[in-house]
MIKOLMI-801337 format. One record per atom (N, C-alpha, C): residue in three letters; atom name; x, y, z. Coordinates in steps of 0.2 Angstrom, whole numbers. Example, Ala and Ser with C-alpha at 12.3 -4.5 7.8 and 13.67 -1.06 7.14 Angstrom:
% residues 2
PT   type   atom      px      py      pz
PT    ALA      N      66     -28      39
PT    ALA     CA      62     -22      39
PT    ALA      C      66     -16      39
PT    SER      N      64     -11      35
PT    SER     CA      68      -5      36
PT    SER      C      64       0      39
END
This chain:
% residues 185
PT   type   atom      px      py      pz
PT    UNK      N    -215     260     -27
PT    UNK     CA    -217     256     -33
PT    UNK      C    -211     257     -38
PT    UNK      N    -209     251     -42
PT    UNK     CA    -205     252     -48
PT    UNK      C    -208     254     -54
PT    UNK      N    -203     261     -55
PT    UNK     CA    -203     263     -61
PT    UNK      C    -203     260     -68
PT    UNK      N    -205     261     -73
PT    UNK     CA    -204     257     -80
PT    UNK      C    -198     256     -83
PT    UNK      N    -194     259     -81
PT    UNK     CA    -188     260     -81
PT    UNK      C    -182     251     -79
PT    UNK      N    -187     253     -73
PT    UNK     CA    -183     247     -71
PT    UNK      C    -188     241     -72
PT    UNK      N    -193     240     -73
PT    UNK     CA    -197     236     -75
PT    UNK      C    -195     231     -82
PT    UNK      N    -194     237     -85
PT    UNK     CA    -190     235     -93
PT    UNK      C    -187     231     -93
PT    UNK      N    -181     236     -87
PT    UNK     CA    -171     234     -87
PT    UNK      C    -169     230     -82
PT    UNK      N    -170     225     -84
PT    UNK     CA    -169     219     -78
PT    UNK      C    -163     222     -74
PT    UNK      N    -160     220     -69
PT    UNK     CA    -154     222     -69
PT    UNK      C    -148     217     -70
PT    UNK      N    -144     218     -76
PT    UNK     CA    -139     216     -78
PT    UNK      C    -134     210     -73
PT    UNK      N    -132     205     -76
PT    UNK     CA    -128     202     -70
PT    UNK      C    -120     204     -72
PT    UNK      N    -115     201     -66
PT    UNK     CA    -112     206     -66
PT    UNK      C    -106     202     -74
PT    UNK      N    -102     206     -76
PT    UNK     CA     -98     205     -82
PT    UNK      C     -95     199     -79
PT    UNK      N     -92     193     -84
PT    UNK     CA     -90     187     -84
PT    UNK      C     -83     188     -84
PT    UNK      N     -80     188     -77
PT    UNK     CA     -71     186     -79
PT    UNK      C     -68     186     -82
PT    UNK      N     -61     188     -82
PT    UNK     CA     -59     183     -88
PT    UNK      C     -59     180     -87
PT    UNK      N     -55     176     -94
PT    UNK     CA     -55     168     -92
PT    UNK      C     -46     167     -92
PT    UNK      N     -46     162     -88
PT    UNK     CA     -39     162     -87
PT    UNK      C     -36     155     -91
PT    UNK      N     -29     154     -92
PT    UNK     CA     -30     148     -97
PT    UNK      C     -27     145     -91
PT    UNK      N     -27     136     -93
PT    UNK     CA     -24     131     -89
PT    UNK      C     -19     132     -85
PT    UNK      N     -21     130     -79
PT    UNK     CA     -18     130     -73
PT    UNK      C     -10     127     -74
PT    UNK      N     -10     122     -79
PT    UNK     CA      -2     121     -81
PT    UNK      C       2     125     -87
PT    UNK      N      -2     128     -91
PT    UNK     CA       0     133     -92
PT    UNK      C       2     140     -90
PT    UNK      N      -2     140     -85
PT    UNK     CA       1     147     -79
PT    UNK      C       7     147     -76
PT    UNK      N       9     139     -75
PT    UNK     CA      12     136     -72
PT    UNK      C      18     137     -75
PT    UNK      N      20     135     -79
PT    UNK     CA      23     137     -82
PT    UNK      C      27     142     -87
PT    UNK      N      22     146     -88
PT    UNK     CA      25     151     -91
PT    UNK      C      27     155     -85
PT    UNK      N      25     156     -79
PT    UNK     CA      27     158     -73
PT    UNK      C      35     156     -70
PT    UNK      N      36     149     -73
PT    UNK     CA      42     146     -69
PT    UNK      C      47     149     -75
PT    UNK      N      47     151     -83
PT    UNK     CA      50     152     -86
PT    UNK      C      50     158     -88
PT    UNK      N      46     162     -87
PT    UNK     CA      47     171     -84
PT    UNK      C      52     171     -76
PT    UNK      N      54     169     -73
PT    UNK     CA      56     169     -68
PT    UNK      C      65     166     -70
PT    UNK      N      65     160     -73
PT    UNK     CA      70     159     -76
PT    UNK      C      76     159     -70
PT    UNK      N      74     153     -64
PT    UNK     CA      80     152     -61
PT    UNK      C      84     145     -61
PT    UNK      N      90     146     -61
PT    UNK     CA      93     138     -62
PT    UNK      C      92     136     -56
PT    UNK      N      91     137     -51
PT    UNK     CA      90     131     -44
PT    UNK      C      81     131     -43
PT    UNK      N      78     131     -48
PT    UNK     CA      73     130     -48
PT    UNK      C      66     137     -46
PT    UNK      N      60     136     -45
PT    UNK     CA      56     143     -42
PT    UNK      C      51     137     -37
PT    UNK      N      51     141     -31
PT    UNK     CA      46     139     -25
PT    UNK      C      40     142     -28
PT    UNK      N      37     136     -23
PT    UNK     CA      28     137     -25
PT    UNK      C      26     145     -23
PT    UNK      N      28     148     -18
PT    UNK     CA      28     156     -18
PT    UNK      C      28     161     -22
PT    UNK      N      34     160     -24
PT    UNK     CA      35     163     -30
PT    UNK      C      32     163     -35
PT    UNK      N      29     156     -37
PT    UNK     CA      25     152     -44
PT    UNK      C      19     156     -42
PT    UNK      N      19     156     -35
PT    UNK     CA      10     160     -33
PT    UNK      C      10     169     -33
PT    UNK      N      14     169     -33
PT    UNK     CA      18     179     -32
PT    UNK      C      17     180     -42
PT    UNK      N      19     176     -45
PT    UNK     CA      21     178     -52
PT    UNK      C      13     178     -54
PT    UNK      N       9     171     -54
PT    UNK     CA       2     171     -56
PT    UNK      C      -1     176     -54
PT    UNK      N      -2     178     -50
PT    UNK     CA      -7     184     -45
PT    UNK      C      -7     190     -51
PT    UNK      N       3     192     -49
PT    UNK     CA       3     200     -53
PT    UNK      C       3     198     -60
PT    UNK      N       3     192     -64
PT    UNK     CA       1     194     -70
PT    UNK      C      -5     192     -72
PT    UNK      N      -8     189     -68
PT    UNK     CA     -16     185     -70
PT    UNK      C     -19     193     -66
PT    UNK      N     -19     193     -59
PT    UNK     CA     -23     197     -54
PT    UNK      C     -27     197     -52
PT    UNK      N     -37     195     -54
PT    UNK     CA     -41     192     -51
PT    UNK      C     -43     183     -51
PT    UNK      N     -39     181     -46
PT    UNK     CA     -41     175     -45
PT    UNK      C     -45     171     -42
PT    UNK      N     -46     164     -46
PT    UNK     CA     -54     163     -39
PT    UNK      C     -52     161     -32
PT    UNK      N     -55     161     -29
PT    UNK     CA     -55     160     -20
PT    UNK      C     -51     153     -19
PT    UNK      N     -52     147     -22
PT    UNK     CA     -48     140     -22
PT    UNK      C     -41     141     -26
PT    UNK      N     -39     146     -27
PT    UNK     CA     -33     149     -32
PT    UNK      C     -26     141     -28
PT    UNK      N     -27     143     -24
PT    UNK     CA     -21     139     -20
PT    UNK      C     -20     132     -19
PT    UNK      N     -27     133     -19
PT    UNK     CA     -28     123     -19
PT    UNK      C     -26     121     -24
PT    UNK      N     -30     123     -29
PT    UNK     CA     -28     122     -36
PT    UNK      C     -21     121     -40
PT    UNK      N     -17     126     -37
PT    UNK     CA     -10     127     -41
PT    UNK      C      -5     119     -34
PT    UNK      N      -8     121     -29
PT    UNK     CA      -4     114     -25
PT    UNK      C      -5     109     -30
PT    UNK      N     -12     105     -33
PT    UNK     CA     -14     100     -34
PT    UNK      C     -12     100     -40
PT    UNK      N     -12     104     -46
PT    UNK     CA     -11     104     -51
PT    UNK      C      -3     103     -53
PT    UNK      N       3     108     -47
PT    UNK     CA       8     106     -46
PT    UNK      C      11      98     -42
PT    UNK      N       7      93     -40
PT    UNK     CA       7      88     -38
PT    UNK      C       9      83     -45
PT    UNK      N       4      86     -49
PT    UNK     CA       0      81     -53
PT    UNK      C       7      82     -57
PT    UNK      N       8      88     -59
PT    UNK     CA      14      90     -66
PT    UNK      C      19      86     -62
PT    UNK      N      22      86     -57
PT    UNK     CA      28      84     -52
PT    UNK      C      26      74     -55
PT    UNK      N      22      73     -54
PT    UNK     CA      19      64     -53
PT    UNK      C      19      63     -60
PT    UNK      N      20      64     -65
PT    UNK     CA      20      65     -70
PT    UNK      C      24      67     -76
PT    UNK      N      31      70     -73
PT    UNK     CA      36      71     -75
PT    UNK      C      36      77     -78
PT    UNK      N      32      81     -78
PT    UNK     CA      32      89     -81
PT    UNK      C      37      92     -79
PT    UNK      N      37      92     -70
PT    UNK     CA      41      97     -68
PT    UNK      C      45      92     -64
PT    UNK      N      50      96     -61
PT    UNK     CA      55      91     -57
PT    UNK      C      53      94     -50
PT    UNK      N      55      92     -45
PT    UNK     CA      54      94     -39
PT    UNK      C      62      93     -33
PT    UNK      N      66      99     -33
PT    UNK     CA      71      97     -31
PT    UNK      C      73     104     -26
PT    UNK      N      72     100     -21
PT    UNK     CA      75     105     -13
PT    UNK      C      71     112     -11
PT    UNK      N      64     108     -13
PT    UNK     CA      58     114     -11
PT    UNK      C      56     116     -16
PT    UNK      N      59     118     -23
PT    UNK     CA      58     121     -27
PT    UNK      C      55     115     -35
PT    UNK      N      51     119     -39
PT    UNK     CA      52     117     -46
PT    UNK      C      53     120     -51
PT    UNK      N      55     115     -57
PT    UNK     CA      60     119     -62
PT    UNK      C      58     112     -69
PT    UNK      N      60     116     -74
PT    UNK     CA      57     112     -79
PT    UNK      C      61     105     -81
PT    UNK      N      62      99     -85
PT    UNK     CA      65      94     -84
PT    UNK      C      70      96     -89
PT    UNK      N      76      93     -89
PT    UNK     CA      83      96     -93
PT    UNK      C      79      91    -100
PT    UNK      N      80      94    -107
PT    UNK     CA      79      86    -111
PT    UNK      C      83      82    -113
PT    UNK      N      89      86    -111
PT    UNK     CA      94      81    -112
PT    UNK      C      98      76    -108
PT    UNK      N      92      76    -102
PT    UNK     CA      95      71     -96
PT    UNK      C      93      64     -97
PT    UNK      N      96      61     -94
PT    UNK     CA      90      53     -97
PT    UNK      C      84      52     -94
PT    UNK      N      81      46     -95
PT    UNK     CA      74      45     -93
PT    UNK      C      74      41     -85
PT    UNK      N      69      45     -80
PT    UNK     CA      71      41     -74
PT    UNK      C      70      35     -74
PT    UNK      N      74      32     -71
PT    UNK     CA      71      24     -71
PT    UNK      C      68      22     -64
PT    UNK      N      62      18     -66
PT    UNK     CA      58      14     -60
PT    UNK      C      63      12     -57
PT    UNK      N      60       6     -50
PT    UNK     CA      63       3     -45
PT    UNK      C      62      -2     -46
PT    UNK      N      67      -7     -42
PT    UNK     CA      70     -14     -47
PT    UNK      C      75     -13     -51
PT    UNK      N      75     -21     -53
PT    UNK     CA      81     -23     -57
PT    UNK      C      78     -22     -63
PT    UNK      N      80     -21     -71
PT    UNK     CA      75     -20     -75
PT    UNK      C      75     -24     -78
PT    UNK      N      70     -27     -84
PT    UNK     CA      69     -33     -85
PT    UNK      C      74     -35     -90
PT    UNK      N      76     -42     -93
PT    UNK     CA      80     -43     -95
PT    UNK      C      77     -43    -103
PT    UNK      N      82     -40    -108
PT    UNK     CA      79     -42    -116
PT    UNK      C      79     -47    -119
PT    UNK      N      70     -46    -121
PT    UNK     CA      66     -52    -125
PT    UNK      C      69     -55    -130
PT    UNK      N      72     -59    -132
PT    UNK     CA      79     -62    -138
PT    UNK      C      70     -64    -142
PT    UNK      N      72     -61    -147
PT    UNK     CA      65     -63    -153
PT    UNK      C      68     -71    -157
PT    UNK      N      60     -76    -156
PT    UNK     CA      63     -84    -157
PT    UNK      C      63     -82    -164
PT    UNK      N      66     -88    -168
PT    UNK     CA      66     -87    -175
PT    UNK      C      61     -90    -178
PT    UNK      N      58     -89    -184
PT    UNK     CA      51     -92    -185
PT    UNK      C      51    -100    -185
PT    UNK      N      45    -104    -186
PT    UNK     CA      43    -109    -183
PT    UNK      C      45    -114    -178
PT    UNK      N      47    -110    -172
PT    UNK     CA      49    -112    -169
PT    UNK      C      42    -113    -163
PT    UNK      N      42    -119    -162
PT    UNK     CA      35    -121    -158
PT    UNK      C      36    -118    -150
PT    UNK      N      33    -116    -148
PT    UNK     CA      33    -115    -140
PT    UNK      C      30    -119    -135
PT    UNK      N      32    -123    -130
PT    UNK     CA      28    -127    -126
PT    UNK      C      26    -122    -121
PT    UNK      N      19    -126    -118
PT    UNK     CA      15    -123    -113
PT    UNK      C      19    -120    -107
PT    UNK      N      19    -117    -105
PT    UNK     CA      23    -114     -99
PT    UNK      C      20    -119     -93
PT    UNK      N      24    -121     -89
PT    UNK     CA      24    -127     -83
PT    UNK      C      19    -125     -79
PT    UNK      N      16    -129     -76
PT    UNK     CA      10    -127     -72
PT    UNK      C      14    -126     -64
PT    UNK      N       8    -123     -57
PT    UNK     CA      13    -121     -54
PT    UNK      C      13    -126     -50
PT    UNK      N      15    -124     -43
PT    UNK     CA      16    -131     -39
PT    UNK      C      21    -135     -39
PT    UNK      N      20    -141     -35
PT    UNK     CA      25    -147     -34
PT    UNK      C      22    -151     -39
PT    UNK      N      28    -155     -43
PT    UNK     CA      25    -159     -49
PT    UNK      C      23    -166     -43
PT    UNK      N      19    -170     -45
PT    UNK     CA      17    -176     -43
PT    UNK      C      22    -181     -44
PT    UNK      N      24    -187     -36
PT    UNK     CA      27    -189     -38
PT    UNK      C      26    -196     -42
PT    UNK      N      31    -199     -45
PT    UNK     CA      31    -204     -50
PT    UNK      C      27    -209     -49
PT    UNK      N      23    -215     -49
PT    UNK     CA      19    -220     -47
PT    UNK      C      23    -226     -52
PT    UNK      N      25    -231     -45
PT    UNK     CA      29    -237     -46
PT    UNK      C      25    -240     -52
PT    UNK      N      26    -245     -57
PT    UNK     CA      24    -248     -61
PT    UNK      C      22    -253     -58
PT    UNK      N      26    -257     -53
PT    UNK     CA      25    -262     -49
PT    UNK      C      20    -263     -44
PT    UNK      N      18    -257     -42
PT    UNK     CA      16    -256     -35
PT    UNK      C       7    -261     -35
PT    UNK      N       5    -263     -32
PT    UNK     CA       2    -266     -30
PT    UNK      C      -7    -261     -33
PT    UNK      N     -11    -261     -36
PT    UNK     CA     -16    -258     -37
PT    UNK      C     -21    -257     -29
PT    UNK      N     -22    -251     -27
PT    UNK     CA     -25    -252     -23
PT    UNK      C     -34    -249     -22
PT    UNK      N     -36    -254     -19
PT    UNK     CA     -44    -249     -19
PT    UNK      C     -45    -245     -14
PT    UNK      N     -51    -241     -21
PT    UNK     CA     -52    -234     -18
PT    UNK      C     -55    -234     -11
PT    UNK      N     -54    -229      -6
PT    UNK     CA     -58    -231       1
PT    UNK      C     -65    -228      -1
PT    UNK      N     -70    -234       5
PT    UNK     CA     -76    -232       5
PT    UNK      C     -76    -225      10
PT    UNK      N     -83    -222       8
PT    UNK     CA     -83    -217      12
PT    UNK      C     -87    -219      19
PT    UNK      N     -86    -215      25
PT    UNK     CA     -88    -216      29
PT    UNK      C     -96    -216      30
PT    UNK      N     -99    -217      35
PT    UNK     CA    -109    -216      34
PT    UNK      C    -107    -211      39
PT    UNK      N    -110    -204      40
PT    UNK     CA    -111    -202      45
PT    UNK      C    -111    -202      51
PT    UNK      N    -117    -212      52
PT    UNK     CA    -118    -215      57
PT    UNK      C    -112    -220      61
PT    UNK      N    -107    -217      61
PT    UNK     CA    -101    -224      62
PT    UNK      C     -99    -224      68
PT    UNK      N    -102    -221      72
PT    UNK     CA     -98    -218      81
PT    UNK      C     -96    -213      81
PT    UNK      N     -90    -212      81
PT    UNK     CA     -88    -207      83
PT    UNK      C     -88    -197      78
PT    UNK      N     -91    -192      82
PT    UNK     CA     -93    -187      77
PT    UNK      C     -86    -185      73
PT    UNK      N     -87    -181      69
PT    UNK     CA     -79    -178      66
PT    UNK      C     -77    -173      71
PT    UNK      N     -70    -170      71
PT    UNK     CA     -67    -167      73
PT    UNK      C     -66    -166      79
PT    UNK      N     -63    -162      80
PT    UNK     CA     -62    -162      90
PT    UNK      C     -67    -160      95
PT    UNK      N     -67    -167      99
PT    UNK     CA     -73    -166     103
PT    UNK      C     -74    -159     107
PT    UNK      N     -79    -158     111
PT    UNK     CA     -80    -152     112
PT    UNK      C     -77    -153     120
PT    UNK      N     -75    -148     124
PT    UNK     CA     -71    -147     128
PT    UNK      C     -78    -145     134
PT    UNK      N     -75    -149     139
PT    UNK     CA     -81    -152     144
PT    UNK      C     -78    -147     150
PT    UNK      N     -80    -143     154
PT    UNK     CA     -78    -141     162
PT    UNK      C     -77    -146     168
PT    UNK      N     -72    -146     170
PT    UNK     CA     -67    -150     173
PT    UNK      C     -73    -152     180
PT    UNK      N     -76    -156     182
PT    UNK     CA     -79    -156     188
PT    UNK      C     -75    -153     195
PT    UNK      N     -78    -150     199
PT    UNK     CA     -75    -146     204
PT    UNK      C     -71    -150     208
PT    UNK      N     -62    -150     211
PT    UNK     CA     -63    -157     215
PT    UNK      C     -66    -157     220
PT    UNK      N     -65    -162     222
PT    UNK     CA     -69    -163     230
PT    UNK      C     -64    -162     235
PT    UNK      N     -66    -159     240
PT    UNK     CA     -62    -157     246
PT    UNK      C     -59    -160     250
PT    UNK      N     -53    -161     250
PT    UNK     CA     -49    -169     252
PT    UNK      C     -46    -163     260
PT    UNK      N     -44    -168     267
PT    UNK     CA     -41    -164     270
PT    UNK      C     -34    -164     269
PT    UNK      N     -32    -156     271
PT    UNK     CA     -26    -153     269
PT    UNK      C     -22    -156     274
PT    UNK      N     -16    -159     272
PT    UNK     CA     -11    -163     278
PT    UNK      C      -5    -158     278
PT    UNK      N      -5    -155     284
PT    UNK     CA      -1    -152     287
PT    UNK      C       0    -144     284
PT    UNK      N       5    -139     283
PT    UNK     CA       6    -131     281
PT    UNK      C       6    -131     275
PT    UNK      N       2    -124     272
PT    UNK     CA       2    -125     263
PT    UNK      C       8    -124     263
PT    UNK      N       8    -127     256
PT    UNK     CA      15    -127     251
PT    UNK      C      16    -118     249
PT    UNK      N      24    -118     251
PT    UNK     CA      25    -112     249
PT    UNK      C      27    -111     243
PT    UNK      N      28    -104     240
PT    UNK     CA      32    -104     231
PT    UNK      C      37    -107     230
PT    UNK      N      37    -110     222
PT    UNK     CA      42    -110     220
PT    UNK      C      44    -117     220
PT    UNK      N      48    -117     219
PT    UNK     CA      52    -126     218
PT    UNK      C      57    -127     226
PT    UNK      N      52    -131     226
PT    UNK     CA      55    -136     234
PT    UNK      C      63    -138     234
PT    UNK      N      66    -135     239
PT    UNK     CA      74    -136     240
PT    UNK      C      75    -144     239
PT    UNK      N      78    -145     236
PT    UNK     CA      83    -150     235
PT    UNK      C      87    -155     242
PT    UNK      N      82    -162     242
PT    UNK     CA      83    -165     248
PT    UNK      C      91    -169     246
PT    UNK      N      95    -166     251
PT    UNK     CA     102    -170     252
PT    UNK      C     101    -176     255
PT    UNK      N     105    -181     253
PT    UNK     CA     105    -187     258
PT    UNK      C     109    -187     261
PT    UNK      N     109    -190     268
PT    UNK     CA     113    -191     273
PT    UNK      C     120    -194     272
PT    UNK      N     125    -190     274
PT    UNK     CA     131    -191     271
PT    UNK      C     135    -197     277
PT    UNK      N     135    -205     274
PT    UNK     CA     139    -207     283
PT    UNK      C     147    -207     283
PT    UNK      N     150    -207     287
PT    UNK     CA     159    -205     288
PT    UNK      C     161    -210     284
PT    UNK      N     166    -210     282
PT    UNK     CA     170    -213     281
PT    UNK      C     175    -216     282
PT    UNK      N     180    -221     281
PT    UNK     CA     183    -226     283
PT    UNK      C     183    -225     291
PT    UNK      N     180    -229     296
PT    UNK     CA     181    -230     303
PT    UNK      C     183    -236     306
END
């Protein structure tokens, strides 16, 4: 049986972690604790975290992959020949791909804008002389023949003619020569 002791004293759960601060913060102070010009690999970045954080959670790795993904796709960090390192601020800004757009000239005021061209092929011009013509009736459904392509009918089997003389062998039949007759006799 339990004691009052333990009836009382529930048992405690266990002590709350620390807490660790943001994954790109770790990240960071890790790459500049390290402090190399050719940049720190992700091992490294994971060697530094450990010994100075220590108890990590179990997804520790996934985490610092993805988080490192995210700083990289983002422009945090730069990502050159395996390794990451922080961006220089004195370099310039990367530029997208393509041409880049050509600068907006600002109109001068009151200056009216017309509607931007519709797309397409413009229509062509209609004769002033031409002949008025009327509009076509429309068909009845009942006019003969149905719309669109007839339906494709199975060819009736031939009929059995007899075969005169050896079957035809493959291929393209040799080229009949005419008879050549002599000449001057």
């Amino acid at each position: 049986m339990a004691t009052d002791d333990q009836l009382n004293n529930p048992p405690q759960p266990p002590p709350p972690a620390p807490s660790l601060p943001h994954y790109p913060e770790m990240i960071m102070t890790a790459i500049e604790s390290l402090n190399d010009k050719n940049g720190v690999s992700k091992s490294a970045i994971t060697k530094q975290i450990e010994s100075t954080y220590g108890d990590l959670p179990p997804a520790f790795s996934t985490l610092l992959t993805h988080h490192l993904d995210v700083m990289k796709q983002t422009g945090q960090l730069l990502f050159v020949k395996n390794n990451y390192m922080k961006p220089d601020p004195n370099a310039p800004p990367k530029r997208g791909r393509g041409r880049p757009p050509k600068p907006k000239v600002p109109l001068p005021p009151g200056t009216v804008v017309s509607p931007p061209r519709p797309r397409g092929r413009p229509p062509k011009p209609k004769d002033p002389f031409a002949p008025i013509s009327q509009p076509k009736k429309k068909t009845t459904p009942g006019s003969g023949r149905p719309r669109g392509r007839p339906p494709k009918y199975p060819k009736p089997a031939p009929t059995s003619a007899p075969v005169a003389g050896p079957p035809r062998g493959r291929g393209r039949p040799p080229k009949v020569k005419p008879a050549v007759a002599p000449v001057g006799c």
